[in-house]
Structure formats: structure tokens, C-alpha cells
N, CA, C and O atoms as a GROMACS GRO file, in nm:
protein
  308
    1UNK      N    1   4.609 -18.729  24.764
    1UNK     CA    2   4.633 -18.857  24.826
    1UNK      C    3   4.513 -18.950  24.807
    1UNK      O    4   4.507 -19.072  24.794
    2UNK      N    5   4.428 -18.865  24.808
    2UNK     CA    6   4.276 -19.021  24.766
    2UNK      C    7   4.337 -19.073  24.610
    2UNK      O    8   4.335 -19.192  24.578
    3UNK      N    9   4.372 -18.999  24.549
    3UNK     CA   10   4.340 -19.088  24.438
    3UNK      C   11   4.431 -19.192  24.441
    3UNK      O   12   4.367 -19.289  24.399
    4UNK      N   13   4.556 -19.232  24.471
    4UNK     CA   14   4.625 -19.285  24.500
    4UNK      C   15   4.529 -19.407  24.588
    4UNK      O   16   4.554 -19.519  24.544
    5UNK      N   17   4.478 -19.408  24.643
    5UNK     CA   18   4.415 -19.517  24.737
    5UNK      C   19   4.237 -19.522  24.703
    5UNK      O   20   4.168 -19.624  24.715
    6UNK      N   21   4.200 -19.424  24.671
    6UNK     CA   22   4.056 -19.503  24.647
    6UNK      C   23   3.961 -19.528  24.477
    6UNK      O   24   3.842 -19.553  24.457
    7UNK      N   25   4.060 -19.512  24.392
    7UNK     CA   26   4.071 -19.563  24.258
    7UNK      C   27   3.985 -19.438  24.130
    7UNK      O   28   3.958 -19.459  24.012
    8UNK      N   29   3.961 -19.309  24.217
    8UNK     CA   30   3.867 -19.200  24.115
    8UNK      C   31   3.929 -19.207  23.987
    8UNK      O   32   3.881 -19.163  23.883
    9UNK      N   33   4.025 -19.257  23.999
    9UNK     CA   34   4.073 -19.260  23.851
    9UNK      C   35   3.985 -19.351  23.704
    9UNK      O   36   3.962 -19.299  23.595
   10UNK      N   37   3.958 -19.460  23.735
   10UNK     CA   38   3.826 -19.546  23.700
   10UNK      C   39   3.720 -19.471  23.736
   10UNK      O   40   3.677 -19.548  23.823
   11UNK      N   41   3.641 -19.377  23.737
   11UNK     CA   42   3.561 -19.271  23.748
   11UNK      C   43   3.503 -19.284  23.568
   11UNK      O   44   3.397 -19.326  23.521
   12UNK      N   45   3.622 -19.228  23.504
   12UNK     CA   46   3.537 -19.213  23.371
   12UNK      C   47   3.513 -19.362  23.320
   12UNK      O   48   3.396 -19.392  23.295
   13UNK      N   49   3.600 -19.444  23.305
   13UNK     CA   50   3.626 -19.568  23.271
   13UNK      C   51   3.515 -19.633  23.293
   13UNK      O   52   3.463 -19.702  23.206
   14UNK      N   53   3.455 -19.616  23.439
   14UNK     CA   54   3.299 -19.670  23.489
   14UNK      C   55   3.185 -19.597  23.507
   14UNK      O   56   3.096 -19.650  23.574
   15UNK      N   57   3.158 -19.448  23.446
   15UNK     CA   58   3.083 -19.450  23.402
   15UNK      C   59   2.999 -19.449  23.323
   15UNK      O   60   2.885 -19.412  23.351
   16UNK      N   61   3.033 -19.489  23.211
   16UNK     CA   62   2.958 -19.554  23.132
   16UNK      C   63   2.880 -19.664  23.108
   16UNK      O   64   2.793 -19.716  23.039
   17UNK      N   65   2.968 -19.674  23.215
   17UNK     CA   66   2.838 -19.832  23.242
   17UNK      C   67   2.746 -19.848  23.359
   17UNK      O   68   2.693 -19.954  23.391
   18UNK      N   69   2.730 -19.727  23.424
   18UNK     CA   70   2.635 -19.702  23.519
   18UNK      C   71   2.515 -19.651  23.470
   18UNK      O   72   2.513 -19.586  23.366
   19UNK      N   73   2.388 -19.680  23.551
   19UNK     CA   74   2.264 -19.612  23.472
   19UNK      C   75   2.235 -19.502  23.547
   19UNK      O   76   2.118 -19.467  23.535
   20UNK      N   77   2.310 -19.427  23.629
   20UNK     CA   78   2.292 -19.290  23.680
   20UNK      C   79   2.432 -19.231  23.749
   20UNK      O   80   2.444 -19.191  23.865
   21UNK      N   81   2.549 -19.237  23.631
   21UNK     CA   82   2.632 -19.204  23.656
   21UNK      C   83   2.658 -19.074  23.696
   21UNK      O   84   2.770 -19.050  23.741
   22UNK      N   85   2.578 -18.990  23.689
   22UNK     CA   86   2.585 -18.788  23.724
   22UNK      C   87   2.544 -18.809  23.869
   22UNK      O   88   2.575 -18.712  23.939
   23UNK      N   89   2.463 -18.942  23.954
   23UNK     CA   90   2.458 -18.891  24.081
   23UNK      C   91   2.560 -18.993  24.134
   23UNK      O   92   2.624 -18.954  24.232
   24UNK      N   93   2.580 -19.091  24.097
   24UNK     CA   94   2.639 -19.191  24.193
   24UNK      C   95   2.742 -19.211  24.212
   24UNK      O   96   2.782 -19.275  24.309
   25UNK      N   97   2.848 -19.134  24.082
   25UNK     CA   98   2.985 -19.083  24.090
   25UNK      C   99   2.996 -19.006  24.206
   25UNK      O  100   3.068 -19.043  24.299
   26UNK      N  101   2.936 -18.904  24.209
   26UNK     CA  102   3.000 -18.796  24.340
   26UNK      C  103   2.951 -18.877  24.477
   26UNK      O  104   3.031 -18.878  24.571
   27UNK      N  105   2.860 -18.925  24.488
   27UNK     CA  106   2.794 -19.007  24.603
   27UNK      C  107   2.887 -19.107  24.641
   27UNK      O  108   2.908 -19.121  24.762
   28UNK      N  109   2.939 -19.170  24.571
   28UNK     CA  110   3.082 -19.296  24.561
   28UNK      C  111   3.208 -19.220  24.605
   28UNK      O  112   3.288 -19.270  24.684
   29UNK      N  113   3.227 -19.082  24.545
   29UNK     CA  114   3.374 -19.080  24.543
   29UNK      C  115   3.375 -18.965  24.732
   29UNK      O  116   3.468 -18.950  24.811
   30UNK      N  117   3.236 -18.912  24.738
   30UNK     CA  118   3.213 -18.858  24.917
   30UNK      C  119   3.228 -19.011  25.004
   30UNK      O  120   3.285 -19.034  25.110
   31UNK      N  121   3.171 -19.082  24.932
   31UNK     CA  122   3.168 -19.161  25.023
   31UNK      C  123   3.295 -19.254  25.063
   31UNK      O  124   3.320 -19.305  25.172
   32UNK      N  125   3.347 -19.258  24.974
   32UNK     CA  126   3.495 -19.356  24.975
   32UNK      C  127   3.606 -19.190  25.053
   32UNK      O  128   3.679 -19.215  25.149
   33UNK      N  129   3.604 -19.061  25.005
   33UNK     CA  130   3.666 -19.020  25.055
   33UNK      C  131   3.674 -19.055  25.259
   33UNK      O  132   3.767 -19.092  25.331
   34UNK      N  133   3.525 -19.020  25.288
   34UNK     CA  134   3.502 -19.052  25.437
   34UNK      C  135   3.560 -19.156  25.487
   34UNK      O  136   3.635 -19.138  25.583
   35UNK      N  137   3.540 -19.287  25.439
   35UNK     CA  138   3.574 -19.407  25.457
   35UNK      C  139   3.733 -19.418  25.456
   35UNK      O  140   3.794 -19.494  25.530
   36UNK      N  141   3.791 -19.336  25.367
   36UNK     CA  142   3.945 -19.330  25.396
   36UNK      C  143   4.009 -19.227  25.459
   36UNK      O  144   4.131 -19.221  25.471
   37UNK      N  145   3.923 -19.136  25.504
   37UNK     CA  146   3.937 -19.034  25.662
   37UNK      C  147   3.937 -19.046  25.760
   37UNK      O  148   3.997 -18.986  25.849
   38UNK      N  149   3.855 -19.141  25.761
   38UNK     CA  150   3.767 -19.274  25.931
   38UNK      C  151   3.956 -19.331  25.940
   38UNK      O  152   4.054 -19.316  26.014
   39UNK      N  153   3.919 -19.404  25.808
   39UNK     CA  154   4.022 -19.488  25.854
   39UNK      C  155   4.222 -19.431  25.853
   39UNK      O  156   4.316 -19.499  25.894
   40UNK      N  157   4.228 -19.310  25.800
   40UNK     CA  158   4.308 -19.291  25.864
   40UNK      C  159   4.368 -19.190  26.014
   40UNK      O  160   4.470 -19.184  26.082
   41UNK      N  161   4.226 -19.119  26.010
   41UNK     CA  162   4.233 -19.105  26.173
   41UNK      C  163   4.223 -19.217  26.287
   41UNK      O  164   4.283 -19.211  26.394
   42UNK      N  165   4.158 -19.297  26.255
   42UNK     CA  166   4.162 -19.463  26.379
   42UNK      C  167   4.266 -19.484  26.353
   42UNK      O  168   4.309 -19.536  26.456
   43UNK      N  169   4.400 -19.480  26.233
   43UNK     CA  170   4.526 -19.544  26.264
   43UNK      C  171   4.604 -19.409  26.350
   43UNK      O  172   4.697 -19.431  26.427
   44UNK      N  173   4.578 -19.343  26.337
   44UNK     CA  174   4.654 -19.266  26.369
   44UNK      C  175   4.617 -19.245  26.462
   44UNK      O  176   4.715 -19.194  26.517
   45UNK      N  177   4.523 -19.245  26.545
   45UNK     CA  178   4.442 -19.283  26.688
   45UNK      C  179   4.528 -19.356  26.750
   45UNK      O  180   4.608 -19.319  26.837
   46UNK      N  181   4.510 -19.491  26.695
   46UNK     CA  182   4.591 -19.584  26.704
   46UNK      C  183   4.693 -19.612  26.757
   46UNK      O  184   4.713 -19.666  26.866
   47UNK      N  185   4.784 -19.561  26.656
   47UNK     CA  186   4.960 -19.569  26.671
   47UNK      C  187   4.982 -19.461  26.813
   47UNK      O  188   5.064 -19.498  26.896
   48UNK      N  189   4.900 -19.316  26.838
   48UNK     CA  190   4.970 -19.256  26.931
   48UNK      C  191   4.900 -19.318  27.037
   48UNK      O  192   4.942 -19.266  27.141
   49UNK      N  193   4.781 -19.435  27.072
   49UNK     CA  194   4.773 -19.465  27.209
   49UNK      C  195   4.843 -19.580  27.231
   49UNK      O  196   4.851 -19.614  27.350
   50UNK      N  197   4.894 -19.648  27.153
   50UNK     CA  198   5.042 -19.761  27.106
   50UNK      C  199   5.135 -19.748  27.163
   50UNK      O  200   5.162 -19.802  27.270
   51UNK      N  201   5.216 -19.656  27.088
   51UNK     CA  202   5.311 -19.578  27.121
   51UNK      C  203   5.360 -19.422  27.130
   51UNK      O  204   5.327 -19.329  27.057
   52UNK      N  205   5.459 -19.423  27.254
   52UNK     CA  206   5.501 -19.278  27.261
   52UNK      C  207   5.524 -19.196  27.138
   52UNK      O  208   5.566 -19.246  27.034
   53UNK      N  209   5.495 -19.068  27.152
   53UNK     CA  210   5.503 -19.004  26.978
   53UNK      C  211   5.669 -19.008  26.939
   53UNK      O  212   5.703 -19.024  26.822
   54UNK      N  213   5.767 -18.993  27.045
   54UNK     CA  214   5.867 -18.960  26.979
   54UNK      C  215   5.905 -19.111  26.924
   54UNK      O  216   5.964 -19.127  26.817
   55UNK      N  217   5.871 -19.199  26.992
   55UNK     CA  218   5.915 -19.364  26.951
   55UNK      C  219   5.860 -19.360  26.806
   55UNK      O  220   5.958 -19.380  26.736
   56UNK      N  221   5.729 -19.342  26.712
   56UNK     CA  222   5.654 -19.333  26.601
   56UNK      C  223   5.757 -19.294  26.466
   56UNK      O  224   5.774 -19.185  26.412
   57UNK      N  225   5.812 -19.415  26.438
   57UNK     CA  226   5.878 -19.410  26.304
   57UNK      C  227   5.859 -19.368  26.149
   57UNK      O  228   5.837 -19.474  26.092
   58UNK      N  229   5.858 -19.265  26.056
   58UNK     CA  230   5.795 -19.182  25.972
   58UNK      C  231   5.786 -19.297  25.888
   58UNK      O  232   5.682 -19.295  25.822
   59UNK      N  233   5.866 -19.407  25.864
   59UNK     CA  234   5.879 -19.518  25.780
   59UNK      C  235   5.796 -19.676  25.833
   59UNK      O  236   5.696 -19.715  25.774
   60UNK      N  237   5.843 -19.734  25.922
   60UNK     CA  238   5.774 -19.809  26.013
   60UNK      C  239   5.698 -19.808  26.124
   60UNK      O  240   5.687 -19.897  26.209
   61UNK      N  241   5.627 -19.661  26.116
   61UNK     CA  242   5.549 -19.699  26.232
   61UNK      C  243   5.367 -19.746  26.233
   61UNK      O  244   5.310 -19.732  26.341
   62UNK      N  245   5.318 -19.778  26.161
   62UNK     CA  246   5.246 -19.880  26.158
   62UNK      C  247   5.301 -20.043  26.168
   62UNK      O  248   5.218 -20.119  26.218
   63UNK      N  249   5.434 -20.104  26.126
   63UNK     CA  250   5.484 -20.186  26.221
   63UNK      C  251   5.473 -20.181  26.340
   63UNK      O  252   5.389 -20.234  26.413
   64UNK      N  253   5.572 -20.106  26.369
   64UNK     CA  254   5.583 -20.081  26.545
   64UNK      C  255   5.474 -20.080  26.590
   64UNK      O  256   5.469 -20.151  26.690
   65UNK      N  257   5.325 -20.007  26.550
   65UNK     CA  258   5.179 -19.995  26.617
   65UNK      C  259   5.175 -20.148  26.627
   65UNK      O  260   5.173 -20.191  26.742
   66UNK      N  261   5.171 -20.260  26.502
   66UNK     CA  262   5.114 -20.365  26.548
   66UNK      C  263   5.200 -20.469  26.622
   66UNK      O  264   5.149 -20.570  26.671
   67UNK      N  265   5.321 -20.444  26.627
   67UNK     CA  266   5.420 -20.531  26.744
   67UNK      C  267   5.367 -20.507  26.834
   67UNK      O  268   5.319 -20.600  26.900
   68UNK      N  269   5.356 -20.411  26.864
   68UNK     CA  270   5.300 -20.310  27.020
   68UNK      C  271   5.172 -20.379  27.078
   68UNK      O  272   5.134 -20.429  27.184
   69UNK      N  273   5.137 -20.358  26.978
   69UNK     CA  274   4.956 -20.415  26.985
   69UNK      C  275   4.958 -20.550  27.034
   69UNK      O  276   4.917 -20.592  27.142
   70UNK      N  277   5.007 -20.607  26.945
   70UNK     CA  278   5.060 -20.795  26.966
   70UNK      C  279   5.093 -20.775  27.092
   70UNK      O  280   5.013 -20.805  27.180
   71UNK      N  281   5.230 -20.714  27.125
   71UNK     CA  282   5.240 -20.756  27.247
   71UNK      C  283   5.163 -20.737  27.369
   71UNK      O  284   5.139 -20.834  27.441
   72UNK      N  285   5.132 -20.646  27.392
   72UNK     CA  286   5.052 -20.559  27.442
   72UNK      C  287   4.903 -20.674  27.466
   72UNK      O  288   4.868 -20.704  27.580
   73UNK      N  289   4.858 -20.708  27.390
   73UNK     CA  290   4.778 -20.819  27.384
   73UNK      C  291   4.850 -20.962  27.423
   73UNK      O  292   4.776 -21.061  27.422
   74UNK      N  293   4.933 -20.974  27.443
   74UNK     CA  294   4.985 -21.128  27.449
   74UNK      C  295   5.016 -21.217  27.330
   74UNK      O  296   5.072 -21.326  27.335
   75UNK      N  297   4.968 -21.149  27.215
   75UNK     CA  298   5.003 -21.207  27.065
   75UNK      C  299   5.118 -21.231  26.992
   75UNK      O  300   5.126 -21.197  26.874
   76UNK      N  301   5.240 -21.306  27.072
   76UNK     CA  302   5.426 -21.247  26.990
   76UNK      C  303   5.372 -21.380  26.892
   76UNK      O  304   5.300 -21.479  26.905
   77UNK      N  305   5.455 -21.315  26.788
   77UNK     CA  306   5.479 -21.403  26.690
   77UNK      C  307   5.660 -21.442  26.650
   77UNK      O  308   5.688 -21.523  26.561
   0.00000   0.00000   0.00000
């Protein structure tokens, strides 16, 4: 699933044009993994203090989190 979202695929593609591509590749791709761990535990944090788990839609429920939220805040659109 990372590669899909944090681009290791451009890995070889860019390094060649780095001037210390043997450390800063793995340093980049730890570091982007974390950054997309953070962030999908805070959504998922998220959505279950949002909403009830059984309400949590396998398809829309990051919608539903931010209706919720909106409303929940006073924000309808």
C-alpha cells in the first residue's frame, strides 16, 4: 500500500540525480513511510471518535467523518 501513495516507485528514476543517493533513499522512503502511518492512524482516530463503528461506511466513511465533523462543529454546507 505505500507504494501506491508515497511514489518509491521514482526511487530509481531519482536517484541519479541525487549526490548521496545510497543514504537518502532509505532515509526518504522511512521517512515518508512514518508520515503515512501518522497519518493514517489520526484518520482512523478520527472517524471512530466521529462516528459510531457500526455507522463507518467501508466506501464513504471518510465522508461521513467530515459531515460529522462539520456538523458537529457548526460548519453545514
Amino acid at each position: 500500500m505505500c507504494f501506491a501513495f508515497m511514489g518509491l516507485e521514482l526511487a530509481s528514476t531519482m536517484g541519479s540525480e541525487m549526490r548521496h543517493p545510497e543514504r537518502d533513499l532509505p532515509r526518504a522512503a522511512l521517512a515518508a513511510g512514518a508520515v503515512t502511518l501518522v497519518a493514517y492512524i489520526a484518520l482512523t482516530w478520527a472517524l471512530q471518535v466521529l462516528l459510531p463503528l457500526r455507522e463507518i461506511g467501508a466506501i464513504q466513511g471518510v465522508v461521513q467523518g467530515v459531515a460529522q465533523g462539520a456538523e458537529r462543529f457548526g460548519s453545514r454546507g
